[in-house]
N, C-alpha and C positions, 0 to 999 in steps of 0.2 A: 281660413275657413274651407277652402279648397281641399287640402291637404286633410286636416280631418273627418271633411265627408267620403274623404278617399279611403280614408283606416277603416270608417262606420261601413263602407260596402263593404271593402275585404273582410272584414269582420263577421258581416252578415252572411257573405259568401260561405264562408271557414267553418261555421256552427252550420251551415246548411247543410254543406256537404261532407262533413262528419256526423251530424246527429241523421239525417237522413240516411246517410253513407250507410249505419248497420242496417237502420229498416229496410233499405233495398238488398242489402246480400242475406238480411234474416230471410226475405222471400224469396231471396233466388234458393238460398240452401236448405229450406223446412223442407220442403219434397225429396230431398237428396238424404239428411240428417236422420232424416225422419221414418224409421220403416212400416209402419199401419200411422192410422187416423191417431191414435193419442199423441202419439211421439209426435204427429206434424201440429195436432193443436198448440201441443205444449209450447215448440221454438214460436208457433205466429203469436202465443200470448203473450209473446217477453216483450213485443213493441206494440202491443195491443193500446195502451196506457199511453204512449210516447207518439205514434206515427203522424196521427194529422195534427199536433202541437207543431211536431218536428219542420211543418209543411211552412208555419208564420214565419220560417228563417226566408224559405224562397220569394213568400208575398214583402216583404221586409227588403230582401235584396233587390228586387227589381222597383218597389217603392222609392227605393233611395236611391237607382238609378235613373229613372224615373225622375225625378225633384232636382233631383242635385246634378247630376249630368246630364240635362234632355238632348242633347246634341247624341252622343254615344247612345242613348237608347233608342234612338229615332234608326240609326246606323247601323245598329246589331240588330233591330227587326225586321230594314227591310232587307240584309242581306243575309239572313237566317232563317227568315219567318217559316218554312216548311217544316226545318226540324224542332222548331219552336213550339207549334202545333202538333206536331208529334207526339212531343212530349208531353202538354194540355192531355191529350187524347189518352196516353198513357197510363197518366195521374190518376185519370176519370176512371181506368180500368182498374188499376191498383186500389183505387178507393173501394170500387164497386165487390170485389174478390174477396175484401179485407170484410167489408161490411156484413154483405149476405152468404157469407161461407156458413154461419151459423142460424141462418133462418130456412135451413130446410133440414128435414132429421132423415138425411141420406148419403153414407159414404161417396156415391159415386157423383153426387151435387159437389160436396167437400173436394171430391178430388179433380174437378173440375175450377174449383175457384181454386184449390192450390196450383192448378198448373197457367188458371190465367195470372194469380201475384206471382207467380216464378218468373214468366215469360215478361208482364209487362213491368216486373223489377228491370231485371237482365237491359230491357230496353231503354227502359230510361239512362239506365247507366251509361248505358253507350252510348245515347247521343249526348248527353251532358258532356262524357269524353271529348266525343270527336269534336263538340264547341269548346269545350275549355283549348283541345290542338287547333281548332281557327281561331281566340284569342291571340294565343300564340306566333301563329302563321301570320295572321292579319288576313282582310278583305280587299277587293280589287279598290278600291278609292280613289275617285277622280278628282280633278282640282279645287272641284265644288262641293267638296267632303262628303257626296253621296256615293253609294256602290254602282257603280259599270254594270252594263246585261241588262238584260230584260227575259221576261219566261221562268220557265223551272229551273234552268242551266244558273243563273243569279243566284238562286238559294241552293243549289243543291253540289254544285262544283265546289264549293268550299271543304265539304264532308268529301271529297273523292280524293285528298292532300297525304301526303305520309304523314305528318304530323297530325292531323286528325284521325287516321287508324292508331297510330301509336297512343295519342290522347284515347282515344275509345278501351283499348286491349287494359292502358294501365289504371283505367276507371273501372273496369268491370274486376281488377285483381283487388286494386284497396278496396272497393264494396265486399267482395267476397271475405277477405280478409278481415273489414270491421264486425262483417257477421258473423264469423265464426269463432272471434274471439270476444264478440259481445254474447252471443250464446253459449261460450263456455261459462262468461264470466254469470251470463245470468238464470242456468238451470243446473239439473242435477241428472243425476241416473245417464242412459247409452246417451242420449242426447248432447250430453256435456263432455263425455267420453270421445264420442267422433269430432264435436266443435274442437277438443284441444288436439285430437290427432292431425285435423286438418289445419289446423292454425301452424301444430306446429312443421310438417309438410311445406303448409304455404310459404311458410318463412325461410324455408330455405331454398326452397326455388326460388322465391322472388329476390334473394340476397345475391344468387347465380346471376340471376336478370340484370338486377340492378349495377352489378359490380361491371358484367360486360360491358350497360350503355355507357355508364359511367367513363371507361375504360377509351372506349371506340369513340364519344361525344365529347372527354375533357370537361364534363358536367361535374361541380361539386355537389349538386343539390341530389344527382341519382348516387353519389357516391354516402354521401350524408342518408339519403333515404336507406340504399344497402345495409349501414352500421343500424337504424331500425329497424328491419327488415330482423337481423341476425338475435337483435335485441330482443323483438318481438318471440322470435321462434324457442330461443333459450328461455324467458318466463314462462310462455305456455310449456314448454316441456317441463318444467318444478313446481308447474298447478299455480300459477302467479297470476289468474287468468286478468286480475284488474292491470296489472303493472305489463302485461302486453297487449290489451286491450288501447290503452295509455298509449305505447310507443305506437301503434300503427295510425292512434288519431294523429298524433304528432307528425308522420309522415305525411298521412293527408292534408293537415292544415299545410303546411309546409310546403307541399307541392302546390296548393293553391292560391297563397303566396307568392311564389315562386309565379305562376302563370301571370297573375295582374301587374306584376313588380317587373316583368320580363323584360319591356325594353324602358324602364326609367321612366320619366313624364308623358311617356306616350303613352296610351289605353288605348290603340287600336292603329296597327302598323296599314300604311298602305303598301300591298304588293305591286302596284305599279311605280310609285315613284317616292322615297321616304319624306320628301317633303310637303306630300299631301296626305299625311299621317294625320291621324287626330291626339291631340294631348289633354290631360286635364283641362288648361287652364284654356282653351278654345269650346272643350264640351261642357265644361261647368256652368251650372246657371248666373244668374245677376249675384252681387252682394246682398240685396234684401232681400230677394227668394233665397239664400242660403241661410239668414239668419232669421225668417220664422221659422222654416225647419227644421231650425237648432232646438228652436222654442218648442215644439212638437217632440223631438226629438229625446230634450232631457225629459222628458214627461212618460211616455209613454216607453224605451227601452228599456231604461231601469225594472218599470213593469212587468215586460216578458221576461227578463232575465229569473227575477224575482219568483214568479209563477213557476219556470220550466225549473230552475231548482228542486223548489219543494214539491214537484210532483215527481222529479226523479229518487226524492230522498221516501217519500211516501210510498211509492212503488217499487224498494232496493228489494226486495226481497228476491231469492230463486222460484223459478216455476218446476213443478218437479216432471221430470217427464218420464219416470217407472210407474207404475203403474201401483198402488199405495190399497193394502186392503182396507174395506170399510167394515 
């Protein structure tokens, strides 16, 4: 039971942070893509349909950390809780930009909420990064499986780690990247012209990138992302926009598989001493709380699965972003 509530998080992680993955680099790059107000409506309507569905992956991930690992989510809130809240705060803004960009009939209102969803994408991104590099890293962990410090310095020394810059740089590249080849894949006219130019651009910087860490680190996983990376950039360039769209999710899932799977049974390293590490089977709940939540579980995911499908098959259409006489 253990073990497969451990798949059901990664899982829920995985679809978070790829289906969100494009909503955040759609916003970061509709201001960029986009040169007047139509061209920027056009890119924010292609996750118009998708974005606060996309959001049940994160209430879903933390639900199931929550239930099934209470130990670990006790662990990662209070030794994160600032960028935690950051990110809440972000959401809020993201939400609010996305919402009321169209309730006022005034360019410079519109261009005002596009540059708050640019800005509070961008953010989110990063700090989701820089915690996915303190999963990684691990937190100060004392004997008594709780985080060392007290103050700001507790929450906030984690994000000041090379490995949570480098987490932060290569979350803000896969967002960018989901969004420029999910706006290729999902519009038409300049709009879908610049998503494949940049896509195909991104992909080969990021092949450059990946191949060096790869190189410098003895990482199979940045080497394996790289062969994506190159994958990705060769479909966008022959207009294949689904089939690179496709490898760059694949990288993403991947790399964040790779983060949870990082050191083996353990879900959260201690940097003071490895044996006051925490592992599944000490953060897992009882066996009866694991098995009504199974009960919930088969009930209700099949559900969302079911739903987020047919509304991605009902909304496959392009949005056009040239300008169409009437």
């Amino acid at each position: 039971m253990i073990t497969f509530w451990f798949a059901i998080l990664v899982l829920a992680w995985v679809l978070y942070f790829v289906l969100e993955g494009f909503d955040f680099g759609v916003g970061v790059l509709a201001p960029f893509l986009g040169r007047d107000d139509h061209e920027r409506a056009a890119a924010i309507r292609t996750i118009g349909p998708f974005w606060d569905g996309n959001e049940v992956w994160l209430v879903a991930a933390i639900g199931v950390t929550f239930a099934a690992f209470p130990d670990w989510y006790a662990v990662l809130l209070a030794g994160t809780y600032l960028p935690m809240v950051g990110i809440l705060l972000l959401l809020a803004v993201r939400g609010v930009a996305l919402e009321f960009r169209g309730k006022h009939d005034s360019p410079a209102w519109r261009r005002r909420c596009d540059r708050l969803l640019a800005g509070s994408s961008a953010g989110v991104v990063l700090l989701w990064g820089a915690l996915l590099g303190v999963f990684v890293h691990g937190l100060a962990l004392g004997p008594d499986g709780t985080v060392t410090g007290n103050g700001l310095g507790r929450s906030l020394s984690p994000l000041l780690t090379p490995a949570a810059g480098l987490g932060a740089l290569a979350a803000l590249f896969g967002a960018v990247m989901l969004g420029a080849t999910f706006l290729a894949l999902r519009t038409t006219g300049p709009v879908r012209r610049r998503a494949v130019a940049l896509g195909r651009h991104g992909g080969n910087l990021g092949t450059v990138g990946l191949l060096l860490a790869g190189i410098a680190t003895g990482s199979r996983l940045a080497l394996v992302a790289a062969v994506l990376s190159v994958i990705a950039g060769m479909l966008a360039r022959q207009g294949r926009e689904g089939g690179a769209f496709t490898a760059v999710a694949l990288g993403v899932a991947g790399a964040v598989v790779a983060v949870f799977t990082a050191h083996g049974s353990v879900v959260l390293r201690s940097t003071l001493d490895p044996m006051w590490s925490l592992t599944r089977e000490s953060a897992a709940a009882g066996p009866a709380a694991l098995r009504l939540i199974t009960v919930a579980g088969v009930i209700v995911l099949p559900g969302v699965l079911a739903y987020q499908t047919w509304s991605y098959w009902v909304f496959r259409r392009r949005i056009a972003s040239e300008r169409v006489p009437s």
